[in-house]
Backbone as a chain_set.jsonl record, in Angstrom:
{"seq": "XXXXXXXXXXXXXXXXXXXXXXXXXXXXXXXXXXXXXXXXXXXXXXXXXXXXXXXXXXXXXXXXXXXXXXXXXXXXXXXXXXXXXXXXXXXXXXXXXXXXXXXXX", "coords": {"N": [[16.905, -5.513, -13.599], [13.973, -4.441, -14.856], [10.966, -2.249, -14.018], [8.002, -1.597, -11.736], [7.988, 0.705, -9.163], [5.517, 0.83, -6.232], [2.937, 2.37, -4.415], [0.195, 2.383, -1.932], [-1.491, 4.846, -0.14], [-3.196, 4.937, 3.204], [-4.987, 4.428, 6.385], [-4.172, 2.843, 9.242], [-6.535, 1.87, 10.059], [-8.211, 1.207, 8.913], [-10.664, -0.841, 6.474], [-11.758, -3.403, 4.819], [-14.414, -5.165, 4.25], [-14.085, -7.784, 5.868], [-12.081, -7.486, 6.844], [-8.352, -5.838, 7.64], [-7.393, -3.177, 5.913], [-4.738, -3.658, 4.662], [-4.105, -5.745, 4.808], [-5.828, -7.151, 3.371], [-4.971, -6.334, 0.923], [-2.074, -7.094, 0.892], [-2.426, -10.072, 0.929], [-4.044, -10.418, -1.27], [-1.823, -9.011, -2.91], [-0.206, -11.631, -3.268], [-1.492, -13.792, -3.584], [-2.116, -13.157, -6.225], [0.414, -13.357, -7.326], [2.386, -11.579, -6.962], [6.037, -10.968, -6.22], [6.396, -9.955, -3.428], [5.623, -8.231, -0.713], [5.387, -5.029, 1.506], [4.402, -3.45, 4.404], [4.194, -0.171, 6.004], [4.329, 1.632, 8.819], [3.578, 5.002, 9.432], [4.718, 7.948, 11.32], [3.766, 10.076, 11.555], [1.732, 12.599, 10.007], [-0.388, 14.037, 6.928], [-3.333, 13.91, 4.826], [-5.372, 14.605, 1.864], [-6.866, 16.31, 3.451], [-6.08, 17.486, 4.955], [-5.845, 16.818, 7.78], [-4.146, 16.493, 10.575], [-2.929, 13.038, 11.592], [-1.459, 11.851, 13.835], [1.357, 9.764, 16.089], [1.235, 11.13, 18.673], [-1.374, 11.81, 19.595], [-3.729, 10.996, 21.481], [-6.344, 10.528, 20.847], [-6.546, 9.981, 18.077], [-6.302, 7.219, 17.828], [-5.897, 4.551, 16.318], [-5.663, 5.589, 13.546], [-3.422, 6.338, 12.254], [-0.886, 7.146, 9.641], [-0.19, 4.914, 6.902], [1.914, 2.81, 4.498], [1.565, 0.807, 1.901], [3.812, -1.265, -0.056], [5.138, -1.934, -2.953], [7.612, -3.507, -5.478], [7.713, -4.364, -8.54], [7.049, -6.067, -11.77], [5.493, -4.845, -14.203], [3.269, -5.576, -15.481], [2.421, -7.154, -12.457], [1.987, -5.074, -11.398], [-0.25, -4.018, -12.756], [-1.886, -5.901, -12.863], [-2.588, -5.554, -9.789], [-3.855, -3.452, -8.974], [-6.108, -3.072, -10.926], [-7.467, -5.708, -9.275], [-8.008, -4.393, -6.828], [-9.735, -2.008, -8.283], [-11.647, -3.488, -8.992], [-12.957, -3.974, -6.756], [-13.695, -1.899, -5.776], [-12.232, -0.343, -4.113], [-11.087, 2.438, -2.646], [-8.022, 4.022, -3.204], [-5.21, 6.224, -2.837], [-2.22, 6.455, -4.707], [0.973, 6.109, -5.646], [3.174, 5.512, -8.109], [5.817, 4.879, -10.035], [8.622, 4.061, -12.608], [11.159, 1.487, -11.806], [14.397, 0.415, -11.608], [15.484, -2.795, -10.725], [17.199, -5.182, -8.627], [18.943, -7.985, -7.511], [21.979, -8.199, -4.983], [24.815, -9.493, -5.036], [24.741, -11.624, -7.455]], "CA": [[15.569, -5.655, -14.141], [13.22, -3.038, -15.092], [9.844, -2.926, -12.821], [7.48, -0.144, -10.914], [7.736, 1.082, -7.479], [3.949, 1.032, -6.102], [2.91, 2.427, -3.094], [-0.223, 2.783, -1.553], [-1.417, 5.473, 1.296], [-3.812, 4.674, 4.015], [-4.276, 4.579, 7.576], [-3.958, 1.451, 10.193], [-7.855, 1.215, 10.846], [-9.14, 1.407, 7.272], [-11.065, -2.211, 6.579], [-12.17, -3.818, 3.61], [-15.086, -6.41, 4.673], [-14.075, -7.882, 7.414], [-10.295, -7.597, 7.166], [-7.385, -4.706, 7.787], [-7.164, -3.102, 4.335], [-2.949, -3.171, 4.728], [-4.069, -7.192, 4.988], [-6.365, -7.635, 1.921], [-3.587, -6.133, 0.225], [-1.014, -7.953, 1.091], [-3.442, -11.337, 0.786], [-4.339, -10.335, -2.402], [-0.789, -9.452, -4.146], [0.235, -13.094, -2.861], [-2.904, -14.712, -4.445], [-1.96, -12.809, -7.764], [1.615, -13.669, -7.927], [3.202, -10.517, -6.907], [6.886, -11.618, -5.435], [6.444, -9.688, -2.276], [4.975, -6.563, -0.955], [5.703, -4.312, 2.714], [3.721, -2.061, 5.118], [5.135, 0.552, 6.752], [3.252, 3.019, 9.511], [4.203, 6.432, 9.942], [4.855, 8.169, 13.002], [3.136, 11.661, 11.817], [1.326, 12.874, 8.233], [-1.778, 14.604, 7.046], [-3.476, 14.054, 3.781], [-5.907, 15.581, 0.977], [-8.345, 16.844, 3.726], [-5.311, 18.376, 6.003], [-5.759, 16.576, 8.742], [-2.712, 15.731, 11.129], [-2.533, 12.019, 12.057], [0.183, 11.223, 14.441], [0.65, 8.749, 17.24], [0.908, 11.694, 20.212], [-2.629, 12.381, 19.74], [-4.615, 9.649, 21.633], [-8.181, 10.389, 19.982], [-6.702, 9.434, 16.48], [-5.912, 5.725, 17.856], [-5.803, 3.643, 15.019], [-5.53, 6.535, 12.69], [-2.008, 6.29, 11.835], [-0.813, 7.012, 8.375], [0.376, 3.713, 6.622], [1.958, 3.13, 3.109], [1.6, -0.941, 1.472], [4.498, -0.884, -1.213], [5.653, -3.055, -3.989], [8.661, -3.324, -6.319], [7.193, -6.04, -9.173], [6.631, -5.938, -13.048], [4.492, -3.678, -14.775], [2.176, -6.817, -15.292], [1.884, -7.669, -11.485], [1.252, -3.756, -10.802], [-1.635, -3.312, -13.334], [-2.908, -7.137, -12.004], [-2.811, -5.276, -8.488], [-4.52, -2.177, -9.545], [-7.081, -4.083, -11.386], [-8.021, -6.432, -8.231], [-8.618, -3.136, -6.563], [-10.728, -1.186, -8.932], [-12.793, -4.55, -9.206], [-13.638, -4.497, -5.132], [-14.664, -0.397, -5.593], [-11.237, 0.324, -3.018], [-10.281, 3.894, -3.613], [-7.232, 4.553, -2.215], [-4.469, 7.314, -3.087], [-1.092, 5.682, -4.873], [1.827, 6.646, -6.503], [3.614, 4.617, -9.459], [7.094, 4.744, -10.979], [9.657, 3.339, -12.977], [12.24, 1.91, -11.045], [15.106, -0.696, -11.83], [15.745, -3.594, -9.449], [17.716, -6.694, -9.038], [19.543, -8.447, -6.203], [23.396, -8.273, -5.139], [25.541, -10.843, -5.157], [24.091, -12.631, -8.351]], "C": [[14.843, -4.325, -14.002], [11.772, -3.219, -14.255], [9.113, -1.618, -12.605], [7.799, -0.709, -9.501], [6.3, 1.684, -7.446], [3.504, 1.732, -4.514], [1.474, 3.316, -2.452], [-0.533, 3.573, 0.013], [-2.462, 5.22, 1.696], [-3.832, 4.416, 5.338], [-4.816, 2.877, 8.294], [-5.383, 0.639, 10.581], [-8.664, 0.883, 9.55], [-9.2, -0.39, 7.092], [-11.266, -1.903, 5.348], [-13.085, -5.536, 3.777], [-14.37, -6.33, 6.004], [-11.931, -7.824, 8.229], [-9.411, -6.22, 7.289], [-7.218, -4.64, 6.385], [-6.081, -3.415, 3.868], [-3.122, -5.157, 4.463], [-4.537, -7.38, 3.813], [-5.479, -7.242, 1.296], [-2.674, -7.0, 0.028], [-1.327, -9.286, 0.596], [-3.509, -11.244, -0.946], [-2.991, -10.348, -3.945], [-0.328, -10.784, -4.092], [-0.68, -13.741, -3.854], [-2.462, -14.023, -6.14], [-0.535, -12.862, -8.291], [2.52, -12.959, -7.483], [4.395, -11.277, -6.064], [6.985, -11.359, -3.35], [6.193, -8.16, -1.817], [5.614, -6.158, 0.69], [4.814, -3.278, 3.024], [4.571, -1.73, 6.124], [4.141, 1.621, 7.725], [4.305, 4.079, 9.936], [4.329, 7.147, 10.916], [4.016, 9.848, 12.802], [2.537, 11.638, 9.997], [0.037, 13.393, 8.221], [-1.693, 14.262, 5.358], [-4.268, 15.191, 2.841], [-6.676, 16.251, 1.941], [-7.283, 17.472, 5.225], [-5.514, 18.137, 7.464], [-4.799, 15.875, 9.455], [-3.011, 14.374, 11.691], [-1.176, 11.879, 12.88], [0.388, 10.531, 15.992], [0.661, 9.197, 18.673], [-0.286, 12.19, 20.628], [-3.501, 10.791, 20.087], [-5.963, 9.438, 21.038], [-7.572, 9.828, 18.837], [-5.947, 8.063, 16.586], [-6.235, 4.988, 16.541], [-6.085, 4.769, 13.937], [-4.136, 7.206, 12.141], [-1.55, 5.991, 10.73], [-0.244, 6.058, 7.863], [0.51, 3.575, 5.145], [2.1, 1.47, 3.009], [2.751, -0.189, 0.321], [5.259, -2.213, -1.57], [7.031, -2.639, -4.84], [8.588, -4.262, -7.214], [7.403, -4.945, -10.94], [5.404, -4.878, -13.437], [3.536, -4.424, -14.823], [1.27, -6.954, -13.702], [1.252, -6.298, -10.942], [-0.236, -3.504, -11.329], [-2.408, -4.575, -12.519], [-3.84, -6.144, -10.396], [-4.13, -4.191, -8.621], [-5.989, -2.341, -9.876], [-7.88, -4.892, -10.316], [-8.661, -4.994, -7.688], [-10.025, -2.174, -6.828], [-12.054, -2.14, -8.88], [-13.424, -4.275, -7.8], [-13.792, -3.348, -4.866], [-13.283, 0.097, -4.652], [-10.502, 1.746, -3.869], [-9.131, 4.328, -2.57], [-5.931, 5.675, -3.534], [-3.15, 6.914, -3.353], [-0.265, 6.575, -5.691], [2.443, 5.826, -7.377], [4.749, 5.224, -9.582], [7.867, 4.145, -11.653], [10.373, 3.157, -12.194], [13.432, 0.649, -11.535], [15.654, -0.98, -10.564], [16.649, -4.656, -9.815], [17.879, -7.03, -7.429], [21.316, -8.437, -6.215], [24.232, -9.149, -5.514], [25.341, -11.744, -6.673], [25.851, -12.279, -9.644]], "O": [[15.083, -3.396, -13.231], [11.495, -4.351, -13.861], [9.501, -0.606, -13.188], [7.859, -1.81, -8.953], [5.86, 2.586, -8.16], [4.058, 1.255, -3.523], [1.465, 4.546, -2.412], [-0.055, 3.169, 1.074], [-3.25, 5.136, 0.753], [-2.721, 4.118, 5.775], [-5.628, 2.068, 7.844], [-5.547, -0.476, 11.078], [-9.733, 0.275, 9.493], [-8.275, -1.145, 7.392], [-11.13, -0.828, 4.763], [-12.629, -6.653, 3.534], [-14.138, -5.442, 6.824], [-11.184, -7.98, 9.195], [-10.109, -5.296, 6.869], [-6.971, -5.612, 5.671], [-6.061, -3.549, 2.645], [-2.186, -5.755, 3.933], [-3.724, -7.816, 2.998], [-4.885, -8.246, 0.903], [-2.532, -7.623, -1.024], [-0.513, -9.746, -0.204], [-2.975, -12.075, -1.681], [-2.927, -10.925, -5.03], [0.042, -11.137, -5.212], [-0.282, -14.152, -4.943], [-2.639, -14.735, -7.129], [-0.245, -12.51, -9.435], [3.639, -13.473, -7.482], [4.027, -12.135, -5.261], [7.375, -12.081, -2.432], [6.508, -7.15, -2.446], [6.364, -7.022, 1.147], [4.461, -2.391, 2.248], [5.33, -2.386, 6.838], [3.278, 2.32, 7.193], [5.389, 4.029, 10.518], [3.644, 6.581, 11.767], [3.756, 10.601, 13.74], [2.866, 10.878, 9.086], [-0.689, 13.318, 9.212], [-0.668, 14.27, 4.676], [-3.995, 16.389, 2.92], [-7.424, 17.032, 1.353], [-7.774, 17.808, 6.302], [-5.394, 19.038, 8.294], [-4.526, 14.726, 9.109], [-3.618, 14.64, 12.728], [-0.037, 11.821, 12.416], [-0.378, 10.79, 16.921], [0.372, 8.5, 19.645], [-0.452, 12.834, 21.664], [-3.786, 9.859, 19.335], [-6.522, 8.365, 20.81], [-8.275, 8.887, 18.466], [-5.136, 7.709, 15.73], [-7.249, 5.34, 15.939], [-7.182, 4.534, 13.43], [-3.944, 8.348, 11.725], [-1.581, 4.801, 10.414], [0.829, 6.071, 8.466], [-0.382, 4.01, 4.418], [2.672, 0.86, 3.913], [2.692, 0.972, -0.085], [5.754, -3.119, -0.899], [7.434, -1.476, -4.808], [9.327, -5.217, -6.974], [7.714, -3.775, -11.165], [4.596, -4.319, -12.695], [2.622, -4.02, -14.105], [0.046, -6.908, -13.58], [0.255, -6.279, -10.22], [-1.16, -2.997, -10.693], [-3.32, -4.375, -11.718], [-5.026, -6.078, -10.074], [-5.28, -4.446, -8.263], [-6.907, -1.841, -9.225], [-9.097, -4.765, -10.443], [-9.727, -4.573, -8.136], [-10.921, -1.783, -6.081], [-13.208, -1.728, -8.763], [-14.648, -4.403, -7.811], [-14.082, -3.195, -3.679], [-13.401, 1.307, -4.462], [-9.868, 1.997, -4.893], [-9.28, 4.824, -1.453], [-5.976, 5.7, -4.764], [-2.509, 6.898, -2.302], [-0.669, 7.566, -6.299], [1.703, 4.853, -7.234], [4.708, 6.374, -9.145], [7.905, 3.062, -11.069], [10.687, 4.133, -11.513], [12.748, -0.292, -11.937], [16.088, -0.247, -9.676], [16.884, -5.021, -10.967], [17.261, -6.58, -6.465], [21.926, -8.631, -7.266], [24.148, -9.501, -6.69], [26.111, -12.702, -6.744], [25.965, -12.884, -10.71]]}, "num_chains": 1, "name": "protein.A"}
């Protein structure tokens, strides 16, 4: 099957209301159909504003770089995208084509 790879960046403390942003996420592709999504935290990284995150620095506690990522339809990506833009969340993503399936089938 044909599909995108989605993958947003953000870090471990970042909210949205009253919830973990890595959570409304997740909450949200579920509620819109998506088959299944993954967060991952990073052990080191810096972004647009060059600042190092990484988890041997105790001041940047909960400041640990974190990526949400999908592997769905082009449909469930723009859905996702779309929820997003609606609730003002600006976060920093990447997109691709990617083809998927499962083994055994």
């Amino acid at each position: 099957m044909h599909g995108v790879y989605i993958k947003f960046y953000l870090t471990e403390s970042q909210r949205h209301g009253s919830k973990l942003l890595y959570e409304w996420i997740l909450e949200k592709a579920k509620q819109l159909g998506l088959p299944g999504g993954s967060v991952f935290r990073a052990v080191a990284g810096f972004g647009r504003h060059g600042h190092l995150h990484s988890d041997t620095f105790f001041e940047l506690s909960g400041e640990l770089p974190m990526q949400v990522e999908f592997v769905v339809s082009s449909v469930h990506a723009e859905k996702l995208i779309v929820a997003m833009n609606d609730e003002k969340i600006k976060l920093p993503y990447v997109s691709y084509s990617v083809e998927y399936g499962v083994t055994g089938d």
